[in-house]
C-alpha positions as CSV (number, residue, x, y, z in Angstrom):
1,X,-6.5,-21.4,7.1
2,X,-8.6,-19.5,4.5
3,X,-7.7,-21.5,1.9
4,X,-7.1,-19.0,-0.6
5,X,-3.8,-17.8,-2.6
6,X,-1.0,-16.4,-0.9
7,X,-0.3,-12.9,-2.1
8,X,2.3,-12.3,0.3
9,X,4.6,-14.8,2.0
10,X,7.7,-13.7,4.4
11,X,10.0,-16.2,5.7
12,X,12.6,-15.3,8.0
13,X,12.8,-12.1,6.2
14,X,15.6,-9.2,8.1
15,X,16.5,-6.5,6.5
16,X,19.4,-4.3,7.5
17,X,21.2,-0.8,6.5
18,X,24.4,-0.7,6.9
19,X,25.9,-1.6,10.7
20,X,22.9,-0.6,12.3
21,X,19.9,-3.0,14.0
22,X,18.2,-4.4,11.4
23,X,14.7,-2.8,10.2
24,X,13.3,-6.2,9.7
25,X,14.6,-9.1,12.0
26,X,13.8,-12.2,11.1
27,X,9.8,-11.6,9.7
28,X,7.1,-14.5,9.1
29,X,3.4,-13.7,8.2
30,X,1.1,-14.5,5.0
31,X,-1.7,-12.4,3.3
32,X,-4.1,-14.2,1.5
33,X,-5.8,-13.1,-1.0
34,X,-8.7,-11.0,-0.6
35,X,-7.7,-9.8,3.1
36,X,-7.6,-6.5,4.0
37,X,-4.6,-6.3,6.6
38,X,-3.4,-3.4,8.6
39,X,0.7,-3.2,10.1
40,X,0.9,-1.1,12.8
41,X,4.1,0.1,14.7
42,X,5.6,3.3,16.2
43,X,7.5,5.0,14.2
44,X,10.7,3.2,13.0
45,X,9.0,-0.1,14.1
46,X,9.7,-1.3,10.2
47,X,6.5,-0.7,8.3
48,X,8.0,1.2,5.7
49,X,10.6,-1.1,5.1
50,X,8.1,-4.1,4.8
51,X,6.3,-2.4,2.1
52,X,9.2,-1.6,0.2
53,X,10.3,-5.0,0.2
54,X,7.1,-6.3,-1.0
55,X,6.7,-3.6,-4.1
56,X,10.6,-4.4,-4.6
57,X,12.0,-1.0,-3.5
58,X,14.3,-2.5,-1.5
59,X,15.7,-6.3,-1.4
60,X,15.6,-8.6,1.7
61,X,19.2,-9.4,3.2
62,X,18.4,-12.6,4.2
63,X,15.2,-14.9,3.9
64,X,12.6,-15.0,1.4
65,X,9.7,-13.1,0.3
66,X,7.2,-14.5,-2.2
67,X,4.6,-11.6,-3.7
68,X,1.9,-13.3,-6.0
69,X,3.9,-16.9,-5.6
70,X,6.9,-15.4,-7.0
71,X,10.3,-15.2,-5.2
72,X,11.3,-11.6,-5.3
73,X,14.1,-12.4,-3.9
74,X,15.3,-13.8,-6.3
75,X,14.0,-12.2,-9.4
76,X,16.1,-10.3,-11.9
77,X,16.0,-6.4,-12.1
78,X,14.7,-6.0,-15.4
79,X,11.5,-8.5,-13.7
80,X,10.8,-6.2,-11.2
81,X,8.5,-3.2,-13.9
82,X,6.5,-6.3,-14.3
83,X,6.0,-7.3,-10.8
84,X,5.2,-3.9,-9.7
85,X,2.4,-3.2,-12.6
86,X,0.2,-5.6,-10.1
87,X,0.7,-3.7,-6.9
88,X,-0.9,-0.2,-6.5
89,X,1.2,2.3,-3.8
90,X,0.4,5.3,-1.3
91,X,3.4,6.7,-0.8
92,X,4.1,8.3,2.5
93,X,5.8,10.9,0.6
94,X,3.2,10.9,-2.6
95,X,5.8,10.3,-4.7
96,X,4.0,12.8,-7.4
97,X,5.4,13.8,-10.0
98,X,5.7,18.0,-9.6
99,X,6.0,18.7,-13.5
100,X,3.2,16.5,-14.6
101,X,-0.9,17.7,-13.8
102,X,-2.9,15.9,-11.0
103,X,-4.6,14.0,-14.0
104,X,-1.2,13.1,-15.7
105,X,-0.3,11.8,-12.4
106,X,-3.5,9.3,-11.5
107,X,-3.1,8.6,-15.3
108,X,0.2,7.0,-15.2
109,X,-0.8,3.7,-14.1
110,X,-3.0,3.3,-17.2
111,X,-0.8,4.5,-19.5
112,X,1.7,1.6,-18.6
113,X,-1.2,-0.6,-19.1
114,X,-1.1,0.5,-22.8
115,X,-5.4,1.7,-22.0
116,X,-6.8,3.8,-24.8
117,X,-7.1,7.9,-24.5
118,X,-11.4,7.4,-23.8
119,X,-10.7,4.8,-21.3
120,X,-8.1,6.8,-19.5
121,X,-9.9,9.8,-19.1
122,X,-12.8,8.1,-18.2
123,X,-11.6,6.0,-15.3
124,X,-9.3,9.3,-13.9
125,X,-12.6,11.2,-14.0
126,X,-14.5,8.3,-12.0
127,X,-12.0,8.4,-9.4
128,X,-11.2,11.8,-8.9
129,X,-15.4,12.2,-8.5
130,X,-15.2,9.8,-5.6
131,X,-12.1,11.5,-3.9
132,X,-13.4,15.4,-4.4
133,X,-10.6,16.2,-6.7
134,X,-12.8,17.4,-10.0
135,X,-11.6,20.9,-9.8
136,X,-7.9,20.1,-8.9
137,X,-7.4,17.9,-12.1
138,X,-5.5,20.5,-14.1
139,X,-3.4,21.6,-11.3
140,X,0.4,20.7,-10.5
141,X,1.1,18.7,-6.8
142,X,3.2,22.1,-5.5
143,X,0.0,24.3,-6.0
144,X,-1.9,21.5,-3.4
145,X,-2.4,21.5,0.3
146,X,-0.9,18.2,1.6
147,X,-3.8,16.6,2.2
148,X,-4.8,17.0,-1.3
149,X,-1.4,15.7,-2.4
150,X,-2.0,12.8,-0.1
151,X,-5.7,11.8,-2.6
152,X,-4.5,12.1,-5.6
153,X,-1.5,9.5,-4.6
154,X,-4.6,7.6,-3.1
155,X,-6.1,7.9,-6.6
156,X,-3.3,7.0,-8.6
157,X,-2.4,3.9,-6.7
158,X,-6.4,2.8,-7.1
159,X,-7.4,3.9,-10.7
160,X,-6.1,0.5,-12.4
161,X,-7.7,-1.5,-10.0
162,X,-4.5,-3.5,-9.2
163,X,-4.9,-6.8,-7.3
164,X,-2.7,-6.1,-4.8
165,X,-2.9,-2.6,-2.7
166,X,0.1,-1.1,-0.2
167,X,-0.5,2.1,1.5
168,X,1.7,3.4,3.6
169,X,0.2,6.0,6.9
170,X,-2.3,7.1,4.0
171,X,-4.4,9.1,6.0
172,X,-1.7,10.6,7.8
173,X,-2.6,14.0,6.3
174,X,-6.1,13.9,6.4
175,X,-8.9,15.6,8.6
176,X,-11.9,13.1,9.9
177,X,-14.2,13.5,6.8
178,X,-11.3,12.7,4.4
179,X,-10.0,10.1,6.4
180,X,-13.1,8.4,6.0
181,X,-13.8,8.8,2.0
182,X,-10.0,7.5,2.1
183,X,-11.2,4.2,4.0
184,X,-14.3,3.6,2.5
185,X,-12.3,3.9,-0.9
186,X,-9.6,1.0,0.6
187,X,-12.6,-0.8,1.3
188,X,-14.7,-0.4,-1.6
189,X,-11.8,-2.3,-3.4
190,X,-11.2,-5.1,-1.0
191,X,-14.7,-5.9,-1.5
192,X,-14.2,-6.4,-5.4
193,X,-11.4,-8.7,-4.6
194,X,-8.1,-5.9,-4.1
195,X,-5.7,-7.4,-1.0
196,X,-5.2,-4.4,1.1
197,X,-2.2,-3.9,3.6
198,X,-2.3,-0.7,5.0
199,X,0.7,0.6,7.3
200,X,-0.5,3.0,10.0
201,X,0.7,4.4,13.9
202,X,-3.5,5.3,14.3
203,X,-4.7,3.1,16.8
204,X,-8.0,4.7,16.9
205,X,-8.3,4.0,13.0
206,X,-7.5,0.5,13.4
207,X,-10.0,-0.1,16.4
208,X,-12.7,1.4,14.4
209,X,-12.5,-1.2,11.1
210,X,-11.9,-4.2,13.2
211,X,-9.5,-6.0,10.9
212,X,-6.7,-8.1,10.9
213,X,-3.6,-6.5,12.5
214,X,0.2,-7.2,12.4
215,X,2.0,-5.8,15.5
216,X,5.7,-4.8,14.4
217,X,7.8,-4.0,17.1
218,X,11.8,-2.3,17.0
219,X,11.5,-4.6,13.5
220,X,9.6,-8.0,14.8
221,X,6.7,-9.1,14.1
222,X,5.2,-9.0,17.8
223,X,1.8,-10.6,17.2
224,X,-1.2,-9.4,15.9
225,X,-5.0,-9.1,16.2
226,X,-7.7,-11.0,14.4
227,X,-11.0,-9.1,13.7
228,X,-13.1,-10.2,16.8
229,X,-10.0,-8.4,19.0
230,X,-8.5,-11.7,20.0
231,X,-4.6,-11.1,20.6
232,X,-3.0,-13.8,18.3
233,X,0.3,-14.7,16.5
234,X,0.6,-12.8,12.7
């Protein structure tokens, strides 16, 4: 026990679509706050659907799930804006908006946040620097190679500093060298106090950062690693 906050709870969470197998059977784990967490799964193992469930995208069938203490569960539609101004998101499909510039676009988040003009610009500026996107900041998403797509929705989801980070396979897209200015990034903002949870197939990546790991399997949690390798429940 860590002692700290829950950020995330799941209880007994399953999700289903339809008729078919459920994409989340019957899920239990906590994040604490602070913890940088990695979910890892083949593909269709549920990942996606986790996330989505905690940045309310999609609402448990059964159980309940508690993001920052509060029952989303159970919360109201017109709650959920309010819920989500706290989470920062990688898409695994950007999510970008096509018609807007690659500065409008990491700019959104502060905008919400009602943040002056100076400070806007400022903090896009910073974190455009630190991902190599200077010179792309007046271009449109369609004009980018996909794995510039895939930093600016890494800069969008990190330019307000949220306390709560998802990102989902978010260097999927990525060569070696971008992969790791992607990672330190993630990391760089768990260590000012951001929880991380990031939803990845690459083994490899997770056997380099030596973190805590939740093992989904055909939609159940199937254990999990701790940092010092140890094979234990999630």
């Amino acid at each position: 026990m860590s002692g700290k906050p829950h950020v995330i709870q799941f209880f007994e969470v399953t999700k289903r679509f339809g008729s078919e197998a459920p994409a989340l059977a019957n899920v239990t784990f906590t994040v604490d706050e602070g913890e940088f967490v990695f979910v890892s799964g083949a593909s269709g193992a549920g990942k996606s659907t986790l996330l989505r469930l905690v940045f309310c995208a999609e609402a448990a069938t059964s159980g309940q799930l508690l993001v920052f203490g509060r029952n989303v569960s159970r919360i109201r539609p017109a709650q959920i804006p309010h819920v989500r101004r706290s989470i920062g998101v990688v898409f695994q499909d950007f999510k970008l908006l096509p018609d807007r510039t690659v500065a409008e676009n990491v700019a959104l988040p502060l905008e919400v946040r009602g943040l002056r003009a100076a400070e806007v610009r400022r903090r896009v500026q910073a974190i455009a620097t630190s991902l190599r996107l200077d010179s792309k900041l007046r271009k449109f998403p369609p004009s980018l190679s996909g794995g510039e797509q895939q930093r600016v929705a890494v800069a969008r989801a990190l330019v307000a500093e949220p306390p709560l980070l998802l990102a989902d396979e978010p260097t999927g897209n990525l060569d070696p060298d971008r992969t790791a200015e992607v990672m330190e990034l993630l990391e760089a903002a768990n260590a000012r106090g951001t929880t991380v949870v990031v939803a990845t197939h690459d083994r490899a990546l997770i056997a380099r950062k030596q973190r805590r790991v939740i093992v989904l399997e055909e939609g159940k949690v199937k254990g999990g690693a701790t940092p010092d390798g140890k094979v234990a429940l999630a």
